[in-house]
C-alpha angles and dihedrals in degrees: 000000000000123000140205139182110219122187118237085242096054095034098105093037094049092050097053084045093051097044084050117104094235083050092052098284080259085181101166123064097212108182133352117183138147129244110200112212099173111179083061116088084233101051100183143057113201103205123198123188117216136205134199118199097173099046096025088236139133133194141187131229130189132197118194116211141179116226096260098043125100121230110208109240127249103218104102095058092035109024089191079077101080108086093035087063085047096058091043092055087044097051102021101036081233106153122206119218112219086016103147096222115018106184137118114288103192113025138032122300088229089053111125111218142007106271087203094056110108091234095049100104109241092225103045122080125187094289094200099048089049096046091052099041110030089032088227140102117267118240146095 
């Protein structure tokens, strides 16, 4: 599949470039996830999935951030974004700018931390969340 690098800056102009019929008519979103690299500057690599009707094509972008940026949000250019950001923001910590409703998709809006980040230990749980609301102890 082909690949390309977009810069934060240039993420929204070069989808609608891109859905457009002269930029390939890439009309489905199909996929957008993160991937956490965190010993990199840029810790994160914001992956969208692409697909072509038209040309029976797909095509893959790629956004790199650092924890505290803020990526601009597709959907408005691809509605079907909406809860993929969502998820990101909920697993990843990743916020969109000019997202219509940034809040946690999976698990509790009280919920402290991103259970997909590399340095989220695999055995804790948010201990406070799960004493107050489970009325047990957290752990494995």
């Amino acid at each position: 599949m082909p690949s390309l690098n977009v810069a934060k800056e240039q993420l929204v102009a070069v989808c609608q470039f891109l859905k457009s019929p002269e930029g390939g008519a890439y009309a489905m979103l199909t996929d957008e996830t993160a991937a956490d690299y965190p010993k990199r500057e840029k810790r994160f690599d914001i992956i969208y999935h692409l697909y072509s009707f038209q040309g029976n094509n797909r095509l893959r972008l790629r956004v790199q951030a650092s924890a505290n940026e803020k990526i601009p949000s597709v959907t408005g250019v691809w509605p079907g974004a909406n809860w993929l950001e969502r998820e990101i923001f909920d697993m990843f910590g990743v916020v969109y700018e000019g997202h219509p409703d940034m809040k946690r998709l999976l698990l509790p809006e009280e919920w402290v931390g991103h259970p997909l980040r590399k340095d989220y230990d695999i055995l804790r749980q948010d201990e406070a969340w799960v004493k107050t609301n489970l009325g047990i102890e957290s752990g494995q």
